[in-house]
mmCIF file as gemmi writes it, N, C-alpha and C atoms, coordinates in Angstrom:
data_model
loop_
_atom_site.group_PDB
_atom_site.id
_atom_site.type_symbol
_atom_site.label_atom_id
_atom_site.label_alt_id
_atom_site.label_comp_id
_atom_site.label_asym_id
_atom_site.label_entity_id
_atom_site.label_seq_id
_atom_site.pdbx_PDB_ins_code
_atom_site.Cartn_x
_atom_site.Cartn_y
_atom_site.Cartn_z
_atom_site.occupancy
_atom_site.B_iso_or_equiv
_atom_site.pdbx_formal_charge
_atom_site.auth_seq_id
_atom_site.auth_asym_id
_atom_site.pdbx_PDB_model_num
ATOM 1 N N . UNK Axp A 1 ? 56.336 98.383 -34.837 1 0 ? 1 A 1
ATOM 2 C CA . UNK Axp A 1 ? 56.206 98.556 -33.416 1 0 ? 1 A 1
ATOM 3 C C . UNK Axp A 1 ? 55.398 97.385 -32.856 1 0 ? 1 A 1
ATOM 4 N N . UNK Axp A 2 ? 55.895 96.755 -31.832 1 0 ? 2 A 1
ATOM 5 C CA . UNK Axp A 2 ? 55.003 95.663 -30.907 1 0 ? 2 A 1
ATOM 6 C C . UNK Axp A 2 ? 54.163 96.106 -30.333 1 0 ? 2 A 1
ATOM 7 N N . UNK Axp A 3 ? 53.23 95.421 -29.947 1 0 ? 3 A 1
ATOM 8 C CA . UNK Axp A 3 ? 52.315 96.012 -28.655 1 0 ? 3 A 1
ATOM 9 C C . UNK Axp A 3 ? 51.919 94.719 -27.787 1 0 ? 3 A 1
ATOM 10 N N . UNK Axp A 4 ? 51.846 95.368 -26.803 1 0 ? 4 A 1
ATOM 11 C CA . UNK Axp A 4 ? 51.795 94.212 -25.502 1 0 ? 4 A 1
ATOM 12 C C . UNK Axp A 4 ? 50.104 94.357 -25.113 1 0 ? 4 A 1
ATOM 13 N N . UNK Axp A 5 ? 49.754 93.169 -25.412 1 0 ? 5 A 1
ATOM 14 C CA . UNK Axp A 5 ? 48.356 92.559 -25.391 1 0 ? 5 A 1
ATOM 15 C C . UNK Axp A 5 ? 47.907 92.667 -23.616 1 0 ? 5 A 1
ATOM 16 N N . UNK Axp A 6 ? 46.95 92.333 -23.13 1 0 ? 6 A 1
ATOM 17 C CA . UNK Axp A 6 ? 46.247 92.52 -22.147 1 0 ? 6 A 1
ATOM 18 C C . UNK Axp A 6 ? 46.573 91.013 -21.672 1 0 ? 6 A 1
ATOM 19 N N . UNK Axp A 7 ? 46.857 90.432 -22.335 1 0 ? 7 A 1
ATOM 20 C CA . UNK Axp A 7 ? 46.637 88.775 -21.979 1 0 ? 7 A 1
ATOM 21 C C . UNK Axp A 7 ? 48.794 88.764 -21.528 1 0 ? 7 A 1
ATOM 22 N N . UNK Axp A 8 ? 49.348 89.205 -22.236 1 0 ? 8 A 1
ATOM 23 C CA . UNK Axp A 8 ? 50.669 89.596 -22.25 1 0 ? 8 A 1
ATOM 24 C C . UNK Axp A 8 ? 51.687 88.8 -23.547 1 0 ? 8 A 1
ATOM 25 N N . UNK Axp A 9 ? 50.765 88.977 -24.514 1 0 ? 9 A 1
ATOM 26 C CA . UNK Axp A 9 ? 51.547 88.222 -25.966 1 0 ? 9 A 1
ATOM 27 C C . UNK Axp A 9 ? 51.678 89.473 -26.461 1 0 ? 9 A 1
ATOM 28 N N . UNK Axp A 10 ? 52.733 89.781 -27.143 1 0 ? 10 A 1
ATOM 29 C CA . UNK Axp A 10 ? 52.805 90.523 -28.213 1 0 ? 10 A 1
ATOM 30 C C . UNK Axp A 10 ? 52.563 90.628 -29.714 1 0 ? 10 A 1
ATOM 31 N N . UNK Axp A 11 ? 51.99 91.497 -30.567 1 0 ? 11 A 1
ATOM 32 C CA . UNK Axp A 11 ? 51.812 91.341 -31.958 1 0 ? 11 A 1
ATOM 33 C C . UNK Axp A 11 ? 52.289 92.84 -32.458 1 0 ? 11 A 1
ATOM 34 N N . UNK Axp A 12 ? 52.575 92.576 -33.555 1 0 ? 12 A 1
ATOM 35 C CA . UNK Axp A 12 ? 52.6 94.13 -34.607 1 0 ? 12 A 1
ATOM 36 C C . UNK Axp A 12 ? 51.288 94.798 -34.491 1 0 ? 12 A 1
ATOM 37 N N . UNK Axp A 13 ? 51.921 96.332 -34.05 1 0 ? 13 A 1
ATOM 38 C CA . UNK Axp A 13 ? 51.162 96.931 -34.034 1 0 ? 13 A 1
ATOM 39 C C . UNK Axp A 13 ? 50.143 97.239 -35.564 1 0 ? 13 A 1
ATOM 40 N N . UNK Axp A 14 ? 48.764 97.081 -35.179 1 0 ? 14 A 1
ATOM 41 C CA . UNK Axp A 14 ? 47.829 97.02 -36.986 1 0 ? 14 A 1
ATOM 42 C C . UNK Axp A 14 ? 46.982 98.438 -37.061 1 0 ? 14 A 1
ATOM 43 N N . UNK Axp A 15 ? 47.315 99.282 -37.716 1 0 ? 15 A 1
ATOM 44 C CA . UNK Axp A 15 ? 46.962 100.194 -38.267 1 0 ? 15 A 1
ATOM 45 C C . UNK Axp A 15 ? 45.162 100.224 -38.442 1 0 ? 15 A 1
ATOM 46 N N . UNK Axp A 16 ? 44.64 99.174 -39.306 1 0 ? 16 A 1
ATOM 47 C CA . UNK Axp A 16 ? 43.719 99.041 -39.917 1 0 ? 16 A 1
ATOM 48 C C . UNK Axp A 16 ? 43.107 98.215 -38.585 1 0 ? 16 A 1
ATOM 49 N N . UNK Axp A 17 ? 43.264 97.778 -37.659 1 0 ? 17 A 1
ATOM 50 C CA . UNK Axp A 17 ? 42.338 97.322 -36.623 1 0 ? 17 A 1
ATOM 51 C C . UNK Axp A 17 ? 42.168 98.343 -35.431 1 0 ? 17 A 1
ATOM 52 N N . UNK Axp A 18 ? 43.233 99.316 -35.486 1 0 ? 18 A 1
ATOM 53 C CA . UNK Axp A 18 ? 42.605 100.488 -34.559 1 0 ? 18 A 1
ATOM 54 C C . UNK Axp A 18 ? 41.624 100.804 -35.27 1 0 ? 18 A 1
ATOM 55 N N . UNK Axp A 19 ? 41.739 101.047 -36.806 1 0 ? 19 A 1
ATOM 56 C CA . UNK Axp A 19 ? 40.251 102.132 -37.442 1 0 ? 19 A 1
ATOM 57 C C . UNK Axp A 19 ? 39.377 101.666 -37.406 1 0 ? 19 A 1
ATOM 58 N N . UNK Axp A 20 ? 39.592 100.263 -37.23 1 0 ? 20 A 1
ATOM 59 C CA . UNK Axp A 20 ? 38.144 99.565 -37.362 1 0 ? 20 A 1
ATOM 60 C C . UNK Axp A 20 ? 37.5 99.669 -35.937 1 0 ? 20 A 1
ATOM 61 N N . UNK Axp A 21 ? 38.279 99.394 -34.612 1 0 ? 21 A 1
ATOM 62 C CA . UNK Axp A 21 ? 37.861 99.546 -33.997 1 0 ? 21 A 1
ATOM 63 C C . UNK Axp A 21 ? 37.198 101.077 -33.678 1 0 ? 21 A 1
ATOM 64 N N . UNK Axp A 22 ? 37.532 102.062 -33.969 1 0 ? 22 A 1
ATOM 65 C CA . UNK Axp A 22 ? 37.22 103.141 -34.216 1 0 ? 22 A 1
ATOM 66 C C . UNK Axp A 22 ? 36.365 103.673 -34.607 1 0 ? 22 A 1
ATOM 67 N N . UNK Axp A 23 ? 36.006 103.194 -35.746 1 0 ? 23 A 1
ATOM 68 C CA . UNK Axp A 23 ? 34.763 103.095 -36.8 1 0 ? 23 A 1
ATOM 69 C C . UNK Axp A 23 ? 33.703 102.153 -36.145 1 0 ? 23 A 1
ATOM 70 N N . UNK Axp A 24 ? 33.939 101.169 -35.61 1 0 ? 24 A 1
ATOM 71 C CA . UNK Axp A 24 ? 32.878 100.485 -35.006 1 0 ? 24 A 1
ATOM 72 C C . UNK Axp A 24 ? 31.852 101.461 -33.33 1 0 ? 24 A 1
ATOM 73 N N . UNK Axp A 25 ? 32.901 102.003 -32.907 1 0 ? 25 A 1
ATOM 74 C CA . UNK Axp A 25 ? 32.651 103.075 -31.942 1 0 ? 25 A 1
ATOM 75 C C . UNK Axp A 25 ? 31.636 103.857 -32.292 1 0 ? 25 A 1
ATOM 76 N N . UNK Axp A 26 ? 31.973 104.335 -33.732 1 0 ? 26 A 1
ATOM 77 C CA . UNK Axp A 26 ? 31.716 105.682 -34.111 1 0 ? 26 A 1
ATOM 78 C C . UNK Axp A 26 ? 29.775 105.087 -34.384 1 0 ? 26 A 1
ATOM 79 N N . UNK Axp A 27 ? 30.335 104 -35.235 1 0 ? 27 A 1
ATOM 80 C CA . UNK Axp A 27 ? 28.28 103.697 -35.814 1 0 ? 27 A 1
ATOM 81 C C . UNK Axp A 27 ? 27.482 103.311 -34.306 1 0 ? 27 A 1
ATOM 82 N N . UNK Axp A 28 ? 28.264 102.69 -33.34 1 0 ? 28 A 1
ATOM 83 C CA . UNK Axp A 28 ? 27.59 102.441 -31.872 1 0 ? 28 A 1
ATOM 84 C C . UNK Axp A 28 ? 27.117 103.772 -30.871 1 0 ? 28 A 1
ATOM 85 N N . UNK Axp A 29 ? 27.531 104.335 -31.374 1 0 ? 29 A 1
ATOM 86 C CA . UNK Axp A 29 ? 27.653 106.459 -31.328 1 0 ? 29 A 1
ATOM 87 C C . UNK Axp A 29 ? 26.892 106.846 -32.016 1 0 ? 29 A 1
ATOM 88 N N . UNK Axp A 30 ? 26.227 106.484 -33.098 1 0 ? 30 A 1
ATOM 89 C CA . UNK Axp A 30 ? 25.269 106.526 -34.273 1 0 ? 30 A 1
ATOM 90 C C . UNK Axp A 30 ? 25.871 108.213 -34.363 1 0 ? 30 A 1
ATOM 91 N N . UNK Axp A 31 ? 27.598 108.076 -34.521 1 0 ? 31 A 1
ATOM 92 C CA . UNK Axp A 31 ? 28.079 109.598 -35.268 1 0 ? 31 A 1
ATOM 93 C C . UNK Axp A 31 ? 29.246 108.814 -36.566 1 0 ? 31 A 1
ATOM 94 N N . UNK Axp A 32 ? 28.493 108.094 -37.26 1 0 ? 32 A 1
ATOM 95 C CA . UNK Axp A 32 ? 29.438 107.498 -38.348 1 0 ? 32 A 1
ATOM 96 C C . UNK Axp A 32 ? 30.884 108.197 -38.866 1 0 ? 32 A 1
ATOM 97 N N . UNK Axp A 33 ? 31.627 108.08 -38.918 1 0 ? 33 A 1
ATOM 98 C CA . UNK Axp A 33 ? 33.03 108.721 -39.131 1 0 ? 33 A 1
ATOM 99 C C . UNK Axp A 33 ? 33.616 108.007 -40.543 1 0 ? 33 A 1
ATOM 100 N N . UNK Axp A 34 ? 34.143 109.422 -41.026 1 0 ? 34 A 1
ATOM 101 C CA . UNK Axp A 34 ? 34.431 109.379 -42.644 1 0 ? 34 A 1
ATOM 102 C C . UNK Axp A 34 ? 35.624 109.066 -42.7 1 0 ? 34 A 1
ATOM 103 N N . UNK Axp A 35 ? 35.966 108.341 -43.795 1 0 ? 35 A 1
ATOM 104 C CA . UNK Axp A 35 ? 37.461 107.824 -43.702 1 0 ? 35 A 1
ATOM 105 C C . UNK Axp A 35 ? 38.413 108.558 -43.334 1 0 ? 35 A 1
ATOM 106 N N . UNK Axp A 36 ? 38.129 109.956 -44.193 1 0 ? 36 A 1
ATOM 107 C CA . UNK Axp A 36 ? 39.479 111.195 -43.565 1 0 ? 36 A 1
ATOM 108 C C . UNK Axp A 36 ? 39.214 111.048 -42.364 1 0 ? 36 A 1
ATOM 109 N N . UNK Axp A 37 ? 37.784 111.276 -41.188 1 0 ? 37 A 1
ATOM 110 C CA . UNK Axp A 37 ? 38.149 111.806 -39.712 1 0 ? 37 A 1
ATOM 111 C C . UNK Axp A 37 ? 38.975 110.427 -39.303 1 0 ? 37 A 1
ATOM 112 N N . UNK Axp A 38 ? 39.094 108.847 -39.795 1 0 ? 38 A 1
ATOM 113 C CA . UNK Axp A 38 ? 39.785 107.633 -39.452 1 0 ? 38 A 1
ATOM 114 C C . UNK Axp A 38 ? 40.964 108.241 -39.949 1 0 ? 38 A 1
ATOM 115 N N . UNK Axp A 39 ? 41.552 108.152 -40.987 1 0 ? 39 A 1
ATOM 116 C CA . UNK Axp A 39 ? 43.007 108.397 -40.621 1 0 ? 39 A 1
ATOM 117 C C . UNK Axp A 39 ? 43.573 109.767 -39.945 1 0 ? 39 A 1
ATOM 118 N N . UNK Axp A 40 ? 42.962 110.536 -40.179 1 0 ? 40 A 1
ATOM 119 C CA . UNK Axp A 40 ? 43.701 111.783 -39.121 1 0 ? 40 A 1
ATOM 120 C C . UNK Axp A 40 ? 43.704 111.151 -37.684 1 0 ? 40 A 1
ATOM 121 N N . UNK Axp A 41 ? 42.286 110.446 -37.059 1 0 ? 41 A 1
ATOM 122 C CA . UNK Axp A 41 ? 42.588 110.184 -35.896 1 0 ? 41 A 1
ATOM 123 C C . UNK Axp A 41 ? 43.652 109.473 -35.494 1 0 ? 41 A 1
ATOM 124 N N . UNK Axp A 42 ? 43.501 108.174 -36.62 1 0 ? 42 A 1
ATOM 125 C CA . UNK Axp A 42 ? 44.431 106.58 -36.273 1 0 ? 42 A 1
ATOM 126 C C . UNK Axp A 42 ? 45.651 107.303 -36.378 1 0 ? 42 A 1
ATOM 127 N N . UNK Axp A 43 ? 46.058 108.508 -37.752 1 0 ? 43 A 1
ATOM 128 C CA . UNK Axp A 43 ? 47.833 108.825 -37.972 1 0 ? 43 A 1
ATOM 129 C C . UNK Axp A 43 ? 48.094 109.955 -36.145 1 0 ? 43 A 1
ATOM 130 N N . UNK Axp A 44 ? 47.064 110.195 -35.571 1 0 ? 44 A 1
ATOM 131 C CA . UNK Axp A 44 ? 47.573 110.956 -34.605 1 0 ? 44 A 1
ATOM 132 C C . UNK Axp A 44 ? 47.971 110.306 -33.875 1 0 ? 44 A 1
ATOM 133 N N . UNK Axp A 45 ? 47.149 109.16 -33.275 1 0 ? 45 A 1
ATOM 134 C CA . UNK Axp A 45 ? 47.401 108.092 -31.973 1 0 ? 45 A 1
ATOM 135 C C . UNK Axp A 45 ? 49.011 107.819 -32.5 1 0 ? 45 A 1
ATOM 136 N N . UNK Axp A 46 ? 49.237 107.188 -33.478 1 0 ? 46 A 1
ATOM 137 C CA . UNK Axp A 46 ? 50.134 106.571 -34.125 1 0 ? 46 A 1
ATOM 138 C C . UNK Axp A 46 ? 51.038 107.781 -34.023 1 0 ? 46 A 1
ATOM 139 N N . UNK Axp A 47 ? 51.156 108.949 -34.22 1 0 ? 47 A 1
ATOM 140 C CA . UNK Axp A 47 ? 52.263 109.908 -34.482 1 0 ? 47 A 1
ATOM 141 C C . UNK Axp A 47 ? 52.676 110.125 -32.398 1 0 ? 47 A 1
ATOM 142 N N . UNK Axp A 48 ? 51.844 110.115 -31.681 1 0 ? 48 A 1
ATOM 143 C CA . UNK Axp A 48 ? 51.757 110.287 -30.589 1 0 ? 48 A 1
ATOM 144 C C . UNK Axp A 48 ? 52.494 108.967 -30.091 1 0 ? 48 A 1
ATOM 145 N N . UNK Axp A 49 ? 51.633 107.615 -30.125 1 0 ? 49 A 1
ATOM 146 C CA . UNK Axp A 49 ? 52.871 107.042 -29.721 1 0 ? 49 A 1
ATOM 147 C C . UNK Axp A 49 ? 53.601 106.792 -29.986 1 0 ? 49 A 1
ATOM 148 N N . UNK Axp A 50 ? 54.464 106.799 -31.413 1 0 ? 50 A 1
ATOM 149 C CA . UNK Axp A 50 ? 55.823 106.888 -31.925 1 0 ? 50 A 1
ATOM 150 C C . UNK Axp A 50 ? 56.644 107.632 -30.957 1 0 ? 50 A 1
ATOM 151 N N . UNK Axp A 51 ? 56.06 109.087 -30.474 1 0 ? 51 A 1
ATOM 152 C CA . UNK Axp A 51 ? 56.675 110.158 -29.869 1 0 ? 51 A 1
ATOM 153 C C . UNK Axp A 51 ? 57.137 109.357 -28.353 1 0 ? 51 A 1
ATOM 154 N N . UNK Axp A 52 ? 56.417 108.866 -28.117 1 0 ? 52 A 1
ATOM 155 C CA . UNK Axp A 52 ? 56.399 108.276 -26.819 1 0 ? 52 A 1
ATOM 156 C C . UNK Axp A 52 ? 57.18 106.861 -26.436 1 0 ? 52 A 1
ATOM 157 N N . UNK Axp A 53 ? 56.864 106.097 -27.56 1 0 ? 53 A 1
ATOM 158 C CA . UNK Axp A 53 ? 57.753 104.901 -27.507 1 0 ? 53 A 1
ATOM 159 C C . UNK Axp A 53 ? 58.32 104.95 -28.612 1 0 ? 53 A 1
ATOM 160 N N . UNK Axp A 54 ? 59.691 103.802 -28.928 1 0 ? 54 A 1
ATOM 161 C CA . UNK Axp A 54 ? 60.022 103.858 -29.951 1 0 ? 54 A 1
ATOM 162 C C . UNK Axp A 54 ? 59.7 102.484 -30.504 1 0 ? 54 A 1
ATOM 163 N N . UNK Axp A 55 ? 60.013 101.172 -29.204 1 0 ? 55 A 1
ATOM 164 C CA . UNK Axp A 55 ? 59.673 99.807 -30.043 1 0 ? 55 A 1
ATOM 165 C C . UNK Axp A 55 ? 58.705 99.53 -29.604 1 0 ? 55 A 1
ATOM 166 N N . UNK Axp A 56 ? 58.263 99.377 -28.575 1 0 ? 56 A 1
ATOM 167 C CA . UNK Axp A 56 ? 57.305 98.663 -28.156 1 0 ? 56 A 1
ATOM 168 C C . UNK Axp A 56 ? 55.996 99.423 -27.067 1 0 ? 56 A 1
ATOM 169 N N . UNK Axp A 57 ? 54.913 99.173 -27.035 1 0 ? 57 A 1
ATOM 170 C CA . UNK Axp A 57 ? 53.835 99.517 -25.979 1 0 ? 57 A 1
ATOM 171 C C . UNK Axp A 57 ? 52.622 99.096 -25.811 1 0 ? 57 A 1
ATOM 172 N N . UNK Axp A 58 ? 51.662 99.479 -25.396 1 0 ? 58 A 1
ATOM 173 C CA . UNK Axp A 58 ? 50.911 98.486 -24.807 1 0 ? 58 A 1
ATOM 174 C C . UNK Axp A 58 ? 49.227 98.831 -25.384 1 0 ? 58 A 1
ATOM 175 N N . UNK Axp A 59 ? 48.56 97.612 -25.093 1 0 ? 59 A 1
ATOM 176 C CA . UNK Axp A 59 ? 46.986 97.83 -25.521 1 0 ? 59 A 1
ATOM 177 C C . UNK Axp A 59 ? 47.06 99.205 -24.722 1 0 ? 59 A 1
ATOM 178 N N . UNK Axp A 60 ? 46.582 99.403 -23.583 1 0 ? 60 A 1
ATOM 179 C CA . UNK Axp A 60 ? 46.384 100.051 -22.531 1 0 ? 60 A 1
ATOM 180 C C . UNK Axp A 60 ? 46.98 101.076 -23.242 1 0 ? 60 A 1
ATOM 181 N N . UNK Axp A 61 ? 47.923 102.123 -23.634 1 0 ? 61 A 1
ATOM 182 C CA . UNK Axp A 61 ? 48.401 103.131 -23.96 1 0 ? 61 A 1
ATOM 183 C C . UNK Axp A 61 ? 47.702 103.6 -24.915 1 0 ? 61 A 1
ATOM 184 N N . UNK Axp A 62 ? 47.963 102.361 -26.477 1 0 ? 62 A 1
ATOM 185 C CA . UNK Axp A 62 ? 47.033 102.679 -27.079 1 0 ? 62 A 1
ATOM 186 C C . UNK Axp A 62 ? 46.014 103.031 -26.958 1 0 ? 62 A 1
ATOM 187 N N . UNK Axp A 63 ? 44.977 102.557 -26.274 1 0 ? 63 A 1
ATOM 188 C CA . UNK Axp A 63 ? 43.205 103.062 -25.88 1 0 ? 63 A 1
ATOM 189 C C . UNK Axp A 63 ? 42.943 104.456 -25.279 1 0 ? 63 A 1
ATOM 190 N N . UNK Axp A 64 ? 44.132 104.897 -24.195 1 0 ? 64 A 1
ATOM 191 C CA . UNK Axp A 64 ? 43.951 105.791 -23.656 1 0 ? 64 A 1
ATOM 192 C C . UNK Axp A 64 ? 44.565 107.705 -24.467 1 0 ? 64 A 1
ATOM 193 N N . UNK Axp A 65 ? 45.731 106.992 -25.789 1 0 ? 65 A 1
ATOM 194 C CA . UNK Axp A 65 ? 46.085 107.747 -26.532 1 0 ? 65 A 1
ATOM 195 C C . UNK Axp A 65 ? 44.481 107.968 -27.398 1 0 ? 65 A 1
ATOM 196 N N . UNK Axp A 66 ? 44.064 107.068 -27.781 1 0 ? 66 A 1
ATOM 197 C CA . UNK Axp A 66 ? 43.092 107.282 -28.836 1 0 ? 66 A 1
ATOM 198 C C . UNK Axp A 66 ? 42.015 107.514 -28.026 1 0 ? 66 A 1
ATOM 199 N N . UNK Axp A 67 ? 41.345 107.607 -27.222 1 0 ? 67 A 1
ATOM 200 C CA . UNK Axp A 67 ? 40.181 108.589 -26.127 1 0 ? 67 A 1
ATOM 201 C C . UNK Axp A 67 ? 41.142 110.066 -26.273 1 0 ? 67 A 1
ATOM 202 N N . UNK Axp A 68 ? 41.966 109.762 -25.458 1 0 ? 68 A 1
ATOM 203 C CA . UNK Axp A 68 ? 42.705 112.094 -25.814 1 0 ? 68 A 1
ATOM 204 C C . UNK Axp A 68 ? 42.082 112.299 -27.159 1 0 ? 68 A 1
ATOM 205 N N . UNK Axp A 69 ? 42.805 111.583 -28.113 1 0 ? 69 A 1
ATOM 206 C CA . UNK Axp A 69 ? 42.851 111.752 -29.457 1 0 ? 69 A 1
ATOM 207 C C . UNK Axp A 69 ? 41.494 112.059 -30.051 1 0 ? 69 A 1
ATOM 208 N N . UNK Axp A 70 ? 40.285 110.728 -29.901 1 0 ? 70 A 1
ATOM 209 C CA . UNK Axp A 70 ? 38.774 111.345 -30.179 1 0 ? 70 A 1
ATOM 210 C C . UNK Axp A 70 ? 37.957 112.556 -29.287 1 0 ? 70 A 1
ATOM 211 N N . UNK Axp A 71 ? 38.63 113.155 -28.075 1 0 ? 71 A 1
ATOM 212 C CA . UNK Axp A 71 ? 38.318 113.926 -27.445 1 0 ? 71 A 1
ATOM 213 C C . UNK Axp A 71 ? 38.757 115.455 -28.556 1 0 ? 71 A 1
ATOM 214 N N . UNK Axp A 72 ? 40.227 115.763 -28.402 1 0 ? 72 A 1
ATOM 215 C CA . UNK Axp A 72 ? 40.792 116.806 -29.415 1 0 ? 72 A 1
ATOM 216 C C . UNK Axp A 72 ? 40.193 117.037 -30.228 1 0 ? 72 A 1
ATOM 217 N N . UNK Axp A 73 ? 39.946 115.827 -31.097 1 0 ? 73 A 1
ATOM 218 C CA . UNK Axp A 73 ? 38.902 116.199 -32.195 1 0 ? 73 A 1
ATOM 219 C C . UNK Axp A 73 ? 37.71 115.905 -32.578 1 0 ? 73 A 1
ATOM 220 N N . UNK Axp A 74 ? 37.388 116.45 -31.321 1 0 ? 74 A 1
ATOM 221 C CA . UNK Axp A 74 ? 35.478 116.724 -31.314 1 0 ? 74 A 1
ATOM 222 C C . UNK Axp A 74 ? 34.638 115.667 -31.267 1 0 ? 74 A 1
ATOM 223 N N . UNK Axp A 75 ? 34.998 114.349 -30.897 1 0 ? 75 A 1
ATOM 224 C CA . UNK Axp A 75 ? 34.611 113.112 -30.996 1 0 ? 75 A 1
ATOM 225 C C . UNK Axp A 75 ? 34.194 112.386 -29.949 1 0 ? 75 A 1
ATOM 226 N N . UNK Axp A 76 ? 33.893 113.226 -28.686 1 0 ? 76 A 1
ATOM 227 C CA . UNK Axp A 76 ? 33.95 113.316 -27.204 1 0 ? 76 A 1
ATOM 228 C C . UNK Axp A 76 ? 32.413 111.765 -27.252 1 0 ? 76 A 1
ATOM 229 N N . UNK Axp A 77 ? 31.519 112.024 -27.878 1 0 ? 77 A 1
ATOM 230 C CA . UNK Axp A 77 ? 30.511 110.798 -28.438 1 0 ? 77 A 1
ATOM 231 C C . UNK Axp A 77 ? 31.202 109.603 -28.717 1 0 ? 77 A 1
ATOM 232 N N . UNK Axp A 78 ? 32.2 109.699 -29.43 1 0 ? 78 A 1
ATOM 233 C CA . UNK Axp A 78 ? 32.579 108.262 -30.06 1 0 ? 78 A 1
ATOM 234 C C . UNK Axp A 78 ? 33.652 107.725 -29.391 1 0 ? 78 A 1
ATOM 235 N N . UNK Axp A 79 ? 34.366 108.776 -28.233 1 0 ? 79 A 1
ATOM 236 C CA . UNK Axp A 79 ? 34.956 108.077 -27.333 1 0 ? 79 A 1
ATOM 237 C C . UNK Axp A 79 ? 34.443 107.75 -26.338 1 0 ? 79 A 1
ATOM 238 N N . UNK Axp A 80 ? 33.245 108.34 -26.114 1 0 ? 80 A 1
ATOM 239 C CA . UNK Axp A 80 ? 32.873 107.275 -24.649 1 0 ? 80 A 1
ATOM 240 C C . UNK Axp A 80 ? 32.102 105.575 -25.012 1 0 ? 80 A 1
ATOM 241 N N . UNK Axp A 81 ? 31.989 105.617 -26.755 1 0 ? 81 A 1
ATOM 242 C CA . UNK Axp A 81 ? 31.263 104.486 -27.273 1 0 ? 81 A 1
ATOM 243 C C . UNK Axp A 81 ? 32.588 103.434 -27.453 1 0 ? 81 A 1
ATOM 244 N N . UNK Axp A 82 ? 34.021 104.363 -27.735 1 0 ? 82 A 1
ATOM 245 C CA . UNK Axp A 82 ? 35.68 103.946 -27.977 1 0 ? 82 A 1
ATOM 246 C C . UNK Axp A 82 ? 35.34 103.029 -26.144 1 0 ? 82 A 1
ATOM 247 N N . UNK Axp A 83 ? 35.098 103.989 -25.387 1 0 ? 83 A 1
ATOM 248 C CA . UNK Axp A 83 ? 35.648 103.124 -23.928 1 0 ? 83 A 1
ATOM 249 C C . UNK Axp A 83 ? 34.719 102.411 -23.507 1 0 ? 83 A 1
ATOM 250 N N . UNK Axp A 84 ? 33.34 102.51 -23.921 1 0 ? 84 A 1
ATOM 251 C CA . UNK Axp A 84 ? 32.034 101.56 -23.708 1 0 ? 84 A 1
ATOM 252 C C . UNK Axp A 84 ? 32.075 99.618 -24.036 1 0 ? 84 A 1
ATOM 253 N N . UNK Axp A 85 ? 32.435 100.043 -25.232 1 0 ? 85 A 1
ATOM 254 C CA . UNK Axp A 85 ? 32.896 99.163 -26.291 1 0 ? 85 A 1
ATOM 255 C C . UNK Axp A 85 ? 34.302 98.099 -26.088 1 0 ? 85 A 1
ATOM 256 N N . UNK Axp A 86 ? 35.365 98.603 -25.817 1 0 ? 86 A 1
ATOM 257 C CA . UNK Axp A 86 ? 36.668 98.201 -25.268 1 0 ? 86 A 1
ATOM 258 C C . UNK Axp A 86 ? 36.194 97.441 -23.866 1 0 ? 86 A 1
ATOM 259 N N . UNK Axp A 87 ? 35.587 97.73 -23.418 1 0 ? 87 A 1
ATOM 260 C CA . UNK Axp A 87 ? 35.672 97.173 -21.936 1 0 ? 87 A 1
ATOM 261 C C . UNK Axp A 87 ? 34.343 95.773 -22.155 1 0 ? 87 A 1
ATOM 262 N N . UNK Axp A 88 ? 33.602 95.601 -23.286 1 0 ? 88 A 1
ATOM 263 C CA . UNK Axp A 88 ? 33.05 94.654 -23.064 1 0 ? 88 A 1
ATOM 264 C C . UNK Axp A 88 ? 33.571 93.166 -23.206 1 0 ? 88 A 1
């Protein structure tokens, strides 16, 4: 899957740089997150926007799938550190 950058280049969508970004949230949250709560979150965003797109979509979707996503599961801390963080 592509994703359309903020700048407007596209790259493959990377698995392992949502978690990181994720994980970086989480220690700025000082609520450290265990590898299982990273992939359940990252495979949800990811199962969600599959559902939603099929080839291609955007930073912007992504970020706002994965805030729902750390919200659902109890992570309501590490997403406001997810949208703190993103915007710097």
């Amino acid at each position: 899957m592509k994703v359309i950058k903020r700048n407007g280049r596209t790259e493959e969508f990377n698995f392992d740089k949502l978690k990181t970004s994720i994980y970086s949230a989480s220690l700025e949250a000082e609520i450290p997150m265990t590898e299982s709560d990273l992939k359940i979150v990252c495979n949800n965003v990811l199962k969600i926007i599959e559902t939603i797109r099929k080839d291609n979509t955007s930073s912007y979707e992504i970020f706002s799938v994965t805030i729902n996503t750390l919200i659902e599961n109890n992570f309501s801390k590490v997403s406001n550190s997810y949208f703190s963080f993103l915007l710097k």
